[in-house]
C-alpha positions in Angstrom: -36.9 3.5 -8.2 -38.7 0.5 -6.7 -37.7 -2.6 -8.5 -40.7 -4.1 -11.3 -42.7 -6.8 -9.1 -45.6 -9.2 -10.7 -48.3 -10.5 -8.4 -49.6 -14.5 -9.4 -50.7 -16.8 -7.2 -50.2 -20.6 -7.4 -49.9 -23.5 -5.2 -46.0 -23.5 -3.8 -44.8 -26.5 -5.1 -40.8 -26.0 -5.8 -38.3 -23.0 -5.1 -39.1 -19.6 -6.8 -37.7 -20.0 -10.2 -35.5 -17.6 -11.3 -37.9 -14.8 -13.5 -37.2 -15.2 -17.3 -36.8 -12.3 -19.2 -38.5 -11.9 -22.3 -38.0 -12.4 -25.9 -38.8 -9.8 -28.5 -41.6 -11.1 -29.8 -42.9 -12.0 -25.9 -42.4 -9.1 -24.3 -45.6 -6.8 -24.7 -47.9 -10.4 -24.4 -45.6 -11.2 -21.6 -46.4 -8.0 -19.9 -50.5 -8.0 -20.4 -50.4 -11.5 -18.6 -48.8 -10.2 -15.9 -51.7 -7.6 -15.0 -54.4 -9.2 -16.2 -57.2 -10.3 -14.1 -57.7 -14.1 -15.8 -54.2 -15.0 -14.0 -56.4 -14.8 -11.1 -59.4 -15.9 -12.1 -57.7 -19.4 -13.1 -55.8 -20.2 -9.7 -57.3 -22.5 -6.9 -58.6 -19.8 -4.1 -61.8 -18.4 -2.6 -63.2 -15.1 -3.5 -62.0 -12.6 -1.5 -58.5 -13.5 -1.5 -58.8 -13.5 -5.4 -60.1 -10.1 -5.5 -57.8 -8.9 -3.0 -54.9 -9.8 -4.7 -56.1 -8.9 -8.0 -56.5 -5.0 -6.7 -52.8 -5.6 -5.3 -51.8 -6.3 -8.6 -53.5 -3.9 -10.6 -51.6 -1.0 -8.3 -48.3 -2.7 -8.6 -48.9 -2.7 -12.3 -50.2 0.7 -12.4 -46.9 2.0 -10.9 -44.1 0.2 -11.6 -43.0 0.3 -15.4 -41.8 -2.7 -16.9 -38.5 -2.8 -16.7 -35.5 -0.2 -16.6 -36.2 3.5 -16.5 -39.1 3.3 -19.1 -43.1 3.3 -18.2 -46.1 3.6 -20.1 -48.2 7.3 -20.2 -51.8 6.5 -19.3 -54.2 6.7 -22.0 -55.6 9.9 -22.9 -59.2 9.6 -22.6 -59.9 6.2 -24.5 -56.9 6.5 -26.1 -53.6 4.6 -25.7 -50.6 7.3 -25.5 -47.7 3.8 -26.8 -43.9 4.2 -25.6 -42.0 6.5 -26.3 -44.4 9.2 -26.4 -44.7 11.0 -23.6 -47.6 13.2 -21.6 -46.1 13.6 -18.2 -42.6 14.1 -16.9 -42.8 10.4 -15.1 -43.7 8.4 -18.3 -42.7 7.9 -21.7 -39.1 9.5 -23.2 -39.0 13.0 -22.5 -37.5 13.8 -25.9 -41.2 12.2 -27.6 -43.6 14.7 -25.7 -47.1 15.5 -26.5 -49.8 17.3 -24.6 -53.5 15.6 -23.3 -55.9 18.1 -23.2 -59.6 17.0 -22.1 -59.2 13.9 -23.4 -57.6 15.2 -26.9 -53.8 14.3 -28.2 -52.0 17.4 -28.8 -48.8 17.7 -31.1 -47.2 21.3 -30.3 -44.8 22.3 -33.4 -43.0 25.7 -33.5 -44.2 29.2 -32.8 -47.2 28.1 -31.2 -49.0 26.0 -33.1 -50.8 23.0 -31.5 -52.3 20.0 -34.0 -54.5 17.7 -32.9 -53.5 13.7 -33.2 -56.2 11.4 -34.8 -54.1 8.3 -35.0 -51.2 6.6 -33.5 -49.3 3.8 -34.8 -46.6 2.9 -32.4 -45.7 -0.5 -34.8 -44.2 1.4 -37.2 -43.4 4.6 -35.5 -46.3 6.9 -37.4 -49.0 9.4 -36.2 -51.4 11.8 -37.6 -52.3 15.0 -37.1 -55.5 17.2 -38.9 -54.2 20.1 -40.4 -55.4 23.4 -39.7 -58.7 24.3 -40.1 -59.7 27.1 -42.7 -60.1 30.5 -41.3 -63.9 31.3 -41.3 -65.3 31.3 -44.7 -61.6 31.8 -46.4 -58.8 30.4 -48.1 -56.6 30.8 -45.0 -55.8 28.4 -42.6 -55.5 29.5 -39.2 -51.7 28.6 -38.6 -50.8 31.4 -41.0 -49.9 33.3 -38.0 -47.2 30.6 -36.7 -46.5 30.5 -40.8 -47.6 26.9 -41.3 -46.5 23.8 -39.6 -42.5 23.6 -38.4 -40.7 21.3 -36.9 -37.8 21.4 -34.5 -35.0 19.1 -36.7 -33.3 18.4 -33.1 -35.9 16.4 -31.6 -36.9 12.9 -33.2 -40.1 13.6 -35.2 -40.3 14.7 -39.3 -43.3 14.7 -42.0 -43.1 11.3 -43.5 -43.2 10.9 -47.8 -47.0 9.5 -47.6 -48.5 12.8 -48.0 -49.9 15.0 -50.5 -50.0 18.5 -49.8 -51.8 21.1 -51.8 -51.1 24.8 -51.7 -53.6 27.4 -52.1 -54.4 30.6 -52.6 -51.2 31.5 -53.7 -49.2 34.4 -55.6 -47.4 34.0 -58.9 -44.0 33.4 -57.4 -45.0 30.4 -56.9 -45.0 29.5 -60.6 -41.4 29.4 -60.6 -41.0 26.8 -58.1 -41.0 23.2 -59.0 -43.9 22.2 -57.6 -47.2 21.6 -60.0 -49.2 24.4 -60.5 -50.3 23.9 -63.8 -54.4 24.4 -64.6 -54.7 20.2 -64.0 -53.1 20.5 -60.7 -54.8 18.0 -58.3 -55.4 20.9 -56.3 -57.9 22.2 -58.7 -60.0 19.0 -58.1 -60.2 19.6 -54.8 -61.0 23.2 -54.8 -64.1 22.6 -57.6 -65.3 19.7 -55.5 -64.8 21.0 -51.5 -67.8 22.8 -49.8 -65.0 23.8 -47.5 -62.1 25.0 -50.4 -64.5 26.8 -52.3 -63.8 30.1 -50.9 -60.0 29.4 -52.5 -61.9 29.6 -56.3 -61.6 33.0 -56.1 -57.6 32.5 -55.6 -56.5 30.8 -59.3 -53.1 29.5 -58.4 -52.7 26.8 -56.2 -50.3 24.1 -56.1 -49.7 20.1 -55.5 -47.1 18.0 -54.4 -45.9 15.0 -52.5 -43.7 15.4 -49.4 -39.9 13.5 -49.4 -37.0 15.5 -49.2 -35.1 17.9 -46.9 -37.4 20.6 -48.0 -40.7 19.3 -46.5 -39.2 17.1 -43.6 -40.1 19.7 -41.3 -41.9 22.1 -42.3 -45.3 23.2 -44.7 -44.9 26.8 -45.2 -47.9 29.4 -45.4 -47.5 32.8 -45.4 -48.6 35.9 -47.1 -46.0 36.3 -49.9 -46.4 32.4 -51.0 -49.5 30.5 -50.1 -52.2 31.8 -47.6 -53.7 27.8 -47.2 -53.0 24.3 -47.4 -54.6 20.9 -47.3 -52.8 17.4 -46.5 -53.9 14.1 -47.5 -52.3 11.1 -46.6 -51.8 7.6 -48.7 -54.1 9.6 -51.7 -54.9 7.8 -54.6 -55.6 10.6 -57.0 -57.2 8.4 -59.6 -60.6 8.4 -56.9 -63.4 11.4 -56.5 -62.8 13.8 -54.0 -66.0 12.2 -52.3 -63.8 9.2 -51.7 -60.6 11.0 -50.2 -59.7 10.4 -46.9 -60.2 13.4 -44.1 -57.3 15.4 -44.3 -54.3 14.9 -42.4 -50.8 15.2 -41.9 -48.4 11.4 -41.3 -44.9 12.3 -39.3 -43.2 9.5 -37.6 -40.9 9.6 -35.0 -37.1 7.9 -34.7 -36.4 4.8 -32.4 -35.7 5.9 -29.0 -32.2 5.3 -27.2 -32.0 3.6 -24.0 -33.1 5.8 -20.3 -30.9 8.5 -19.7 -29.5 7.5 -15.9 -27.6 9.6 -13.1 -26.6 6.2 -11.2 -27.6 2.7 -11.3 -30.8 3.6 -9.3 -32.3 4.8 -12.4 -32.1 1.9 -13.9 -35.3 -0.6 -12.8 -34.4 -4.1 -12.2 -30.5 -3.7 -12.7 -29.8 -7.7 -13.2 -31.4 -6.6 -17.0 -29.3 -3.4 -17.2 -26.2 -1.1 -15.9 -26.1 3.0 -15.7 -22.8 3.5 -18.1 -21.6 6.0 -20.3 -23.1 6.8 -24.0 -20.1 6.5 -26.3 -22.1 8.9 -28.5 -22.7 11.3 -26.0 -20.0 11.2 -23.0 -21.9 13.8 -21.5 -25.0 11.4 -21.1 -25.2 8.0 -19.3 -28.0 5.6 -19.7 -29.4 2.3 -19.0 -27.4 -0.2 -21.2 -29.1 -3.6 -21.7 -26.8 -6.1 -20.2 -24.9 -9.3 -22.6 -27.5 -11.8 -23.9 -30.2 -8.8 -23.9 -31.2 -5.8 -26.4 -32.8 -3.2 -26.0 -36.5 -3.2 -27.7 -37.1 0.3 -28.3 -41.0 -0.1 -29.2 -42.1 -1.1 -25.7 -38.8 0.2 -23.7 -37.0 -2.2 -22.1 -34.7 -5.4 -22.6 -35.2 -8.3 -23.5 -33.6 -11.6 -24.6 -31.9 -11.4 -28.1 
């Protein structure tokens, strides 16, 4: 891979310095400046050779990534697609994938089922997704067939404990589970004050509860012998109207990613920052190690200075 290069222009007045790598708290900033067209717009030089160099540097920035084995998707429509998650086989960490589809974020879960993302938070490792939709004018959602939403435990997503899920249209074995499907059930609110749930009145047991716990890490089950439907709410406050509930949606966040996986020191962009070694966890697996006096910042993938 071609080594990083930044683009500025400025009257030569000493040697090159040597490039300082950045802090933490510097880095993304850092790496805006570096692309952005005001570096230009500031230096002593005549138009054309401002504009030429700034469409020299928005290529160089477009395909080099930052530093090491790590580089940005591009957005997805208008929207940003943040390191680690990943769209292409060239960008992001292949382990974080999602799909673009006209413009649309797609998470795919097990057995088929494909949710679409309505927010990203890459600060604190968080998306949403909107559940499925109901099934026609009916108390079944339409990922009944793939049996609700499940996650694959091996790669580095899981349901986060800020969501309140509500089960409907369920059969009596669910009232001996522990889970609240009592007659003042908050799912009972919802049913009696949703244009949308009101085909589920006709179904009298439904249930509430909030996700935490090995049980719902991964999965919200439907299926015919439980619960034919469910809704998910994020952050509710239960003590407001149903007209003042969020749209529903599902949080998951995703782990920290580990440092590029690497065959040889090639892989491993700019390699004064980095070396191709071993993984002590996985001796199997080499990857781009930051080297002494850096760490590796996992939110915008690369190193930087501790």
């Amino acid at each position: 891979m071609k080594p990083q290069t930044f683009l500025t222009y400025s009257p030569i007045t000493s040697p090159t310095p040597t490039p300082q790598i950045p802090t933490l708290s510097a880095s993304r900033s850092l790496r805006l400046s570096a692309c952005s067209p005001q570096i230009f717009s500031q230096s002593p030089m005549d138009k054309n050779t401002s504009l030429l160099l700034f469409a020299a540097a928005m290529l160089l920035c477009a395909e080099f990534p930052f530093s090491m084995a790590t580089k940005r998707c591009p957005d997805c429509g208008t929207t940003p697609v943040p390191y680690p998650l990943s769209t292409e086989t060239d960008c992001g960490d292949q382990s974080y994938k999602i799909r673009c589809v006209s413009g649309t974020l797609l998470f795919d879960a097990l057995n088929g089922s494909s949710y679409t993302i309505t927010s990203i938070s890459p600060e604190n490792q968080r998306l949403v997704i909107s559940p499925a939709s109901f099934a026609g004018n009916t108390c079944v959602t339409t990922d009944i067939v793939s049996e609700g939403l499940h996650l694959n435990s091996s790669l580095p997503f899981n349901i986060t404990s800020s969501n309140t899920i509500m089960y409907l249209n369920c059969t009596d074995i669910l009232l001996r589970s522990p889970l609240d499907c009592s007659s003042t059930s908050l799912c009972h609110t919802y049913i009696n004050n949703t244009a949308e749930a009101a085909p589920c009145e006709n179904a009298p047991i439904c249930c509430s509860f909030r996700t935490g716990g090995s049980t719902t890490s991964y999965m919200i089950r439907v299926r015919d012998a439980g619960c034919r439907a469910y809704r998910s709410f994020v952050n509710l406050d239960p003590s407001l109207p149903v007209s003042r509930w969020p749209q529903p949606g599902l949080e998951m966040e995703w782990a920290l990613p580990k440092e590029p996986i690497c065959r040889s020191q090639a892989d491993c962009d700019e390699g004064s920052n980095s070396t191709c070694s071993s993984d002590p966890a996985d001796p199997r697996l080499s990857r781009c190690f930051c080297r002494a006096g850096l760490q590796w910042d996992p939110i915008n993938g690369f190193c930087a200075n501790i």
